[in-house]
N, C-alpha and C positions, 0 to 999 in steps of 0.2 A: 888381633889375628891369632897371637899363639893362645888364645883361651876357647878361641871359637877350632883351632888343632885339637885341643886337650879334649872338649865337648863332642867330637866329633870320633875320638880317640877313644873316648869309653863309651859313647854309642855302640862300636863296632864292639868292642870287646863285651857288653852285656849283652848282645845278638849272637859272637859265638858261644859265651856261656849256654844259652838258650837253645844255640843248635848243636851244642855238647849235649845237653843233657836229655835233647830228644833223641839224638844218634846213640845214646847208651843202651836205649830199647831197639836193637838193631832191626828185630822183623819189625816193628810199626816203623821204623826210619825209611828199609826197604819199599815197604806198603805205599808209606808218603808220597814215595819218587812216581811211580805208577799211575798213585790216583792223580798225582798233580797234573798228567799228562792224559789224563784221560777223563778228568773232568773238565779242561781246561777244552779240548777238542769239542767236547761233549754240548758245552756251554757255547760254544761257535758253528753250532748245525745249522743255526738258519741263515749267517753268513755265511759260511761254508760248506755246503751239502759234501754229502760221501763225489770224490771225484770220477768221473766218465773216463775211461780206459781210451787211450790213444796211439800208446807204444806197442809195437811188435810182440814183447815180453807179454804185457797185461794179457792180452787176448791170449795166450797161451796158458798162462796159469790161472786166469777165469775158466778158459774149457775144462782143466784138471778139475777146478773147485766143482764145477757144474757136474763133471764125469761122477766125482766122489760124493756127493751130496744126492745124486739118484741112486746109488747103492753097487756101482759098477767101477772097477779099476780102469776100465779102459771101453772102445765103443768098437762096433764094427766097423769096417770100411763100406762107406755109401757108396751103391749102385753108380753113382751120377758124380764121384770122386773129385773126377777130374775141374769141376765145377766151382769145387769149394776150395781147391789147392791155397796153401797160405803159409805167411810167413813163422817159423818157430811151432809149428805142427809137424805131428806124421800122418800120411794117410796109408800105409800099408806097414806091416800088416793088419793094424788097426790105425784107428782114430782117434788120436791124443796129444795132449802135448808134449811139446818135445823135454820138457823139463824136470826135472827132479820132482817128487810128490808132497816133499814136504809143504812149499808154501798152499802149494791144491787142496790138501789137507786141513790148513788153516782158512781159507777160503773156503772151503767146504762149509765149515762149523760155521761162517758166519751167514753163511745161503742159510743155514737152518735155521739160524735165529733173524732172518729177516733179508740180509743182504749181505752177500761175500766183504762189501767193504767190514763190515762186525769184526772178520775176524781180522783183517790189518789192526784196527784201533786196538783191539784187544793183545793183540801178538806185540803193536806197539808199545801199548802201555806195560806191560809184561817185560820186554826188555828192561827199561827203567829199572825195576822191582830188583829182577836177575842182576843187573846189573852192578844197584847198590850194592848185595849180596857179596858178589864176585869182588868188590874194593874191599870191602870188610876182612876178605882174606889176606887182604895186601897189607893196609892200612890200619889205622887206628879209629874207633868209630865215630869220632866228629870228621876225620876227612874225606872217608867214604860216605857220608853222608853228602858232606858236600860236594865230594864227586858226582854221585846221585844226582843232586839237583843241577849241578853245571851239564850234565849229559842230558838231561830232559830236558831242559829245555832249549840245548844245542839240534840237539834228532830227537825231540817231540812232537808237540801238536804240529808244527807249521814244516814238519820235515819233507822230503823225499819218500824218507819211509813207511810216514804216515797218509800221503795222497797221493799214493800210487799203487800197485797192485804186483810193485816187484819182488816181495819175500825180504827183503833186506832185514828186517827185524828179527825175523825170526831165525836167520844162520845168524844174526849176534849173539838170540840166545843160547845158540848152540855153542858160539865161542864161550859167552859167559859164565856158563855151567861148567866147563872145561879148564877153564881158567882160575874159577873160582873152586872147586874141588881141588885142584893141587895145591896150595902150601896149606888146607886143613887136612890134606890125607901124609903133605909132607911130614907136618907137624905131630898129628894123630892119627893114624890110619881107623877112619872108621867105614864101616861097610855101607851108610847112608850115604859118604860124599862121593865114594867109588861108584857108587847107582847115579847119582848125580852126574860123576863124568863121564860113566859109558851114555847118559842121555844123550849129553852136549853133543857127544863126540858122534852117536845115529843121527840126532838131527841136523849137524854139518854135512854128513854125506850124503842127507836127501835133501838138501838145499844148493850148497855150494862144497862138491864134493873135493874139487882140484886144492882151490884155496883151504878149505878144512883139515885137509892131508896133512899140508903142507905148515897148518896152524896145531897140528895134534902131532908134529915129530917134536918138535921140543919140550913139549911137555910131558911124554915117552921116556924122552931120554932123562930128563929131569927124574922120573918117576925107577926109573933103572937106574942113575947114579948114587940115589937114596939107599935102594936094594943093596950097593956093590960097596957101599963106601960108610955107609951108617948099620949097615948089617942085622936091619930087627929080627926079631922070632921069625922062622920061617913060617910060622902057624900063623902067624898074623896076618903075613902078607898075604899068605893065599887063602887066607881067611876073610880079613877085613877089606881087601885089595883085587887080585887077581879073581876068586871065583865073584865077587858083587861085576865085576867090570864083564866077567865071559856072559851071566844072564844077563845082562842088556844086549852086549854087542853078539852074541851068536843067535838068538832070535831079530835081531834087529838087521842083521848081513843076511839071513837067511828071507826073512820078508822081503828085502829089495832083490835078491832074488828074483823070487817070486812073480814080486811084480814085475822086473824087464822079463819076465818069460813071458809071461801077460801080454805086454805091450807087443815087446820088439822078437817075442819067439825063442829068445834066447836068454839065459838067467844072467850071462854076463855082456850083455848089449846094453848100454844106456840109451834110452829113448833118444838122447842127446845126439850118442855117437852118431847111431844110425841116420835119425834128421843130416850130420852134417855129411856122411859119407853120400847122402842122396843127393843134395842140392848146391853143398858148399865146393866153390875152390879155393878160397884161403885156406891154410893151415892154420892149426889155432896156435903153434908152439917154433918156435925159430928152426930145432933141428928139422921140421916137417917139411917137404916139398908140396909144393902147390898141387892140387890135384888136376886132373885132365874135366874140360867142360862138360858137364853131362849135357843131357838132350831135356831141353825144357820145354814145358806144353804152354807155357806164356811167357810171354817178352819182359814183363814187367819183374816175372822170378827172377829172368835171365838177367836183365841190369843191373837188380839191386847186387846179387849175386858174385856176377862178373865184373859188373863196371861200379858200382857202387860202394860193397864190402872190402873190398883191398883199399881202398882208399881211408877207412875207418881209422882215426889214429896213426894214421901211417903206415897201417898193416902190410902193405909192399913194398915198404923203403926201409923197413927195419933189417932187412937180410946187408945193410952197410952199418959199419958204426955211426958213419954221421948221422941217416937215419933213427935208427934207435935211440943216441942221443937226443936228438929232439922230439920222436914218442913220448922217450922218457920222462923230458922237461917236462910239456906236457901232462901228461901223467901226475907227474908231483904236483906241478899247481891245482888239479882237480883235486886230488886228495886234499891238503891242505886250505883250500877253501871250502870242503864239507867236511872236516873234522873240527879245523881249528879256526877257521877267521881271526879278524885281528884280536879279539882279546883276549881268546888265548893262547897267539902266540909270547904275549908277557912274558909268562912263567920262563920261556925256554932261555931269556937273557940268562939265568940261572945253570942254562944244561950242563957248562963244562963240568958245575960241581957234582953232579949226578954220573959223570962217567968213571968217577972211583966211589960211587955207592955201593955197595954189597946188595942194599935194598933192591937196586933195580937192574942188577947185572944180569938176573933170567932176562928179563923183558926188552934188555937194547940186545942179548946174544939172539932171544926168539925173534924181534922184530928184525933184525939183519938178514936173517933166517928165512923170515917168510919174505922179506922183498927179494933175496937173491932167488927162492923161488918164483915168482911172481915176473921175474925180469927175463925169460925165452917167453912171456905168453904175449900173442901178438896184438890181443885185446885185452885192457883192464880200467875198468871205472871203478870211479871211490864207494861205490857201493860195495864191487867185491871183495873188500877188506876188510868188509863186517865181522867177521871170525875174528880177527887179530884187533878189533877198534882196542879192545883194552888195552892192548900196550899204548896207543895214543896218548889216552887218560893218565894213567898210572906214572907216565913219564911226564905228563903237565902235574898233577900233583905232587909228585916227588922234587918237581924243579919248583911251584910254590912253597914247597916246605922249606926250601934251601934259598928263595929266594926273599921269603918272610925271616930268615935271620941275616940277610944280606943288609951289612952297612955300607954308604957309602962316606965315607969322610964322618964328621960328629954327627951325621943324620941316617933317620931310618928309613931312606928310600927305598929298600925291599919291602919293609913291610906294608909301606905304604901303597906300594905297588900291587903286593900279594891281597891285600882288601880292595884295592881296584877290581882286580878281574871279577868275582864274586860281582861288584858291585855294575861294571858293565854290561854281564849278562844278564842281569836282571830288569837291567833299562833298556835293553834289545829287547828281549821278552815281554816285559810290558807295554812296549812303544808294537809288539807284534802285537800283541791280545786288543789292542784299540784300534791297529788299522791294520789287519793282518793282510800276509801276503807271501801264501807258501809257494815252498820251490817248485818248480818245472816238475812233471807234467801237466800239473794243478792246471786250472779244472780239466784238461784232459782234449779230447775230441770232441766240443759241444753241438759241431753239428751233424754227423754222424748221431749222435744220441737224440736230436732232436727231429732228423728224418724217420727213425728208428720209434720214436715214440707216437709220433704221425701212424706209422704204418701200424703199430701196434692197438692204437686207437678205434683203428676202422674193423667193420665188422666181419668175418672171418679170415684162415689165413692165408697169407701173404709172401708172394714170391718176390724179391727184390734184384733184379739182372741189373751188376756193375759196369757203366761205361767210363773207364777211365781217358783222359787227354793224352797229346803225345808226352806232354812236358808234366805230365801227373807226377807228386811230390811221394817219394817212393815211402818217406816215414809213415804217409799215413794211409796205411791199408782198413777198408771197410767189408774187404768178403772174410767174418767171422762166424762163427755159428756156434749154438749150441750145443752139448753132446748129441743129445738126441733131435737130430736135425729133421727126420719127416713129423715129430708132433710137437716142433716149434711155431710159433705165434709168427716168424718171421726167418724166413729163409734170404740168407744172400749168398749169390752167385758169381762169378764170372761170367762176363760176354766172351762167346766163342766162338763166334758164326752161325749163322743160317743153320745151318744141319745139326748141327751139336743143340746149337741152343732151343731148335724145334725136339729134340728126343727132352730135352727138361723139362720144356714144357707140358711135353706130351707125360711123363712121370712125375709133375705137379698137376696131375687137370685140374683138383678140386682149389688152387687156390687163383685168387688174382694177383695179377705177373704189372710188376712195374719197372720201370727205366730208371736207373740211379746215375747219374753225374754231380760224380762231386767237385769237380772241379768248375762246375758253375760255381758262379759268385750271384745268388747264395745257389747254392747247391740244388740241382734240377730232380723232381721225381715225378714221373709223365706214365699215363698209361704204354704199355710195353711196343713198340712197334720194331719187328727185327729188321737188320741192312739187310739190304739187296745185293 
C-alpha cells in the first residue's frame, strides 16, 4: 500500500512538473484554457447542437444581436405594436431590447459567421484565455494555469454560459480584464494593461452595468491608494495610467450615450430603465417603493408583472429582515452551487489561513464589497456575479496553496487533498464529455423551435396569432420576433380580439395567418379562425 502511496505520489508531482513548465509560456498556457473549451464544445455539436432560446432574457438579446447584425442600433416601432408587446423589450420609442448592447454585439458577430450561438462559444471560450491571463497577475504561473483549467471546465463546454444566450461570459470578461490589469499596472504601470482595464471596465457597463460598478470601485480605490501612498512619477501615471484609461473610457461613455439616445430618446436612459418604468412594479433595489400599476393591454404582462415578479426570490418579502434573510440564504446556495460545487469547496477547509494573507487581503476586502453592494438588489442570480467570479477562484487557489502545506498530525492530508480537487474535476469533466448534460436552459424551448421551423418550411410568409390558456406557463413566452418584423419569414403575434386582430390581418394580407397554442400537448397550429 504505502508503495502503491509513493507511485501515485510521484505520478502527481511529474504531471505538475509538466504543467509548470507549460504554464511558464503563459500566452500558449492562456491559449490552452480557451481552446480546451472550445474544442471540447466543438467536438459535441452533434450531441449537442447550438441551444433554442426559451428564457425571457434570450429573446431579448437575440433581438439586439439581429438589430446589430442588419446594420442598425435600434428598429422603428411597428405600426401593429401592440401585437408583438413582450417580455424584456421596448416598443416605444423604438423597438429593441431592453438590455445593455454588449452581449447583442457578440451575438451579433456570431449571426455573421453563421449563427448568434458563434458568438456565445467564442465569448465563452474567450473568457478561459482572459481569465488564465488575469491569475497570472495574481499567481505564480503553474497555478494560474491551473486555475485556468479548474475554471474551464467548471463554466465551460457543459455551462450556463455556454447554452444559453444570457451574456454571462462576456461581463466576466469584462471583470477579467479589470482584474487582471491591476496588480501589473500596481506593479509596473504600463500604458498596455491600463488600455486593458479601461476595456474590462466599458464592457462591464454594456453588459452588467450595476454589478460592474460596484466590481470597478475597489479596484479605483486600490489604484488611488498606489497613487497616494507609493507616490510614482507623476508623468508616469498620467502617462502610462490615467491618459491610456480616459481614451478608452471617454469614447466608450460617450458611444453608450449615443446609443440610449438611439434607443430610449435620451443619452442618459437605459433601455433598461425605461422598459421597467413602463411595465415593472417591483423595485429593483430595497430603498425603492413599489411602483403604482400601469395600464396593461394584456393579462398575461399584467400577472407575470403583478402577480408573478414580486414573488421572484422573495422580491416582496425582503422589505422584512426575516424576508431578506431567507432571499438571502437562497441566494448563497445558488451561487455556491454554480461556482463552486462540491470539490471545490475543499480548498476552503484551509480559508482561516488565507484571512491573514497579505496575498488576498484586496480580494476578501473587494469581495465583501461587492456582496454588501449586491445585498439592497431585490433580484440576484449567480450569473450576476460574473464581474467579481475572480475573487471566487483566487480565494479557492490561495486556500489550495495553504491547504497543500497543511499537516495533519505525521501525515500530509493537505496535500493530499489539494491534488484531490485537480483530480475530481477532471473526472466530472470527463464523466461530462461521455455522457454530457448541461445546465438549464439547455436545450431550450424545443417546441416553439419546432413549430417555428414547420412554419418556416412552408412556402411563403407566415403570420403566426398566439392563443395562450388560462393557466398558460408565464416563463414561456412565444410572441418574439425579429428586428425587422414585416420582411421576416415568420411573424408572431398576439391574439386580441376580433377587431384588433382583423386590422393585422388586414396589414398582413400577403401572408397566411395561423393559430398557435401552445399549450396543447403537443402544441396546436391550425389555419387561423377568429372568436366570435
Amino acid at each position: 500500500m504505502g508503495s502503491l502511496l509513493a507511485q501515485l505520489a510521484q505520478s502527481f508531482s511529474s504531471l505538475e512538473r509538466f504543467g509548470t513548465n507549460i504554464a511558464r509560456r503563459q500566452r500558449l498556457a492562456a491559449v490552452l484554457c480557451g481552446l480546451l473549451v472550445l474544442l471540447v464544445r466543438t467536438a459535441e455539436l452533434r450531441r449537442l447542437p447550438p441551444p433554442q432560446p426559451s428564457i425571457h432574457d434570450e429573446f431579448s438579446y437575440l433581438l439586439a444581436g439581429d438589430t446589430f447584425a442588419s446594420g442598425r442600433l435600434t428598429n422603428n416601432t411597428h405600426p401593429m405594436w401592440a401585437h408583438f408587446e413582450s417580455f424584456h423589450i421596448i416598443q416605444f420609442p423604438t423597438y429593441m431590447s431592453m438590455y445593455p448592447p454588449g452581449q447583442g454585439l457578440a451575438l451579433a458577430a456570431g449571426q455573421v459567421l453563421g449563427n448568434p450561438w458563434f458568438g456565445v462559444l467564442l465569448s465563452a471560450a474567450l473568457f478561459c484565455s482572459v481569465f488564465c491571463w488575469m491569475l497570472q497577475g495574481w499567481f505564480p504561473p503553474g497555478w494560474a494555469f491551473l486555475g485556468g483549467l479548474l475554471v474551464a471546465m467548471r463554466l465551460g463546454p457543459f455551462n450556463s454560459w455556454m447554452n444559453s444566450y444570457f451574456g454571462t461570459a462576456l461581463a466576466a470578461i469584462g471583470g477579467a480584464l479589470l482584474f487582471g490589469a491591476l496588480p501589473r499596472i500596481l506593479r509596473r504601470p504600463q500604458a498596455r494593461h491600463a488600455l486593458l482595464m479601461g476595456l474590462g471596465v466599458a464592457i462591464l457597463a454594456n453588459t452588467r452595468p450595476y454589478e460592474g460598478l460596484i466590481a470597478t470601485i475597489p479596484a479605483a480605490i486600490a489604484l488611488l491608494l498606489c497613487v497616494f501612498t507609493r507616490k510614482p512619477r507623476l508623468r508616469t501615471v498620467l502617462g502610462n495610467v490615467a491618459l491610456p484609461l480616459a481614451l478608452v473610457l471617454l469614447p466608450a461613455a460617450l458611444a453608450t450615450c449615443y446609443y440610449n439616445s438611439r434607443v430610449t430618446g435620451d443619452p442618459f436612459c437605459m433601455p433598461y430603465q425605461l422598459n421597467r418604468e413602463t411595465y415593472a412594479v417591483t423595485s429593483l433595489f430595497l430603498w425603492q417603493s413599489f411602483r403604482p400599476e400601469p395600464v396593461y393591454r394584456h393579462e398575461l404582462l399584467r400577472r407575470f408583472y403583478v402577480e408573478a415578479e414580486p414573488g421572484l426570490q422573495g422580491a416582496k418579502l425582503q422589505d422584512t429582515l426575516d424576508g431578506w434573510l431567507v432571499a438571502a440564504a437562497y441566494k448563497v446556495r445558488g451561487v455556491w452551487r454554480y461556482y463552486f460545487g462540491l470539490a471545490l469547496s475543499i480548498p476552503l477547509l484551509a480559508f482561516r489561513l488565507i484571512l491573514k494573507d497579505r496575498r488576498t487581503r484586496f480580494w476578501l476586502l473587494a469581495g465583501i464589497f461587492f456582496l454588501i453592494g449586491l445585498a439592497p438588489a431585490r433580484y440576484t442570480q449567480a450569473h450576476y456575479l460574473a464581474p467579481m467570479a475572480g475573487a471566487f477562484y483566487v480565494i479557492i487557489l490561495q486556500s489550495m496553496r495553504h491547504l497543500r502545506h497543511t499537516r495533519i498530525g505525521s501525515h500530509q492530508a493537505g496535500l493530499f487533498l489539494a491534488r484531490a480537487v485537480p483530480l475530481l474535476c477532471v473526472a466530472a469533466f470527463l464523466q461530462q464529455i461521455i455522457d454530457p448534460h448541461p445546465a438549464p436552459p439547455y436545450p431550450g424551448d424545443l417546441d416553439r423551435a419546432r413549430v417555428l421551423r414547420r412554419l418556416e418550411n412552408l412556402p411563403g410568409p407566415q403570420l403566426a396569432i398566439v392563443r395562450y390558456s388560462s393557466d398558460h406557463n408565464l416563463g414561456k413566452e412565444w410572441v418574439y420576433n425579429r428586428a425587422d418584423i414585416d420582411h421576416a419569414k415568420v411573424v408572431w403575434a398576439r391574439e386580441m380580439g376580433a377587431p384588433d386582430d382583423q386590422q393585422l390581418i388586414r396589414y398582413f394580407h400577403d401572408r397566411t395567418v395561423w393559430l398557435v397554442e401552445p399549450d396543447q400537448q403537443p402544441p396546436h397550429l391550425a389555419p387561423y379562425i377568429p372568436l366570435q
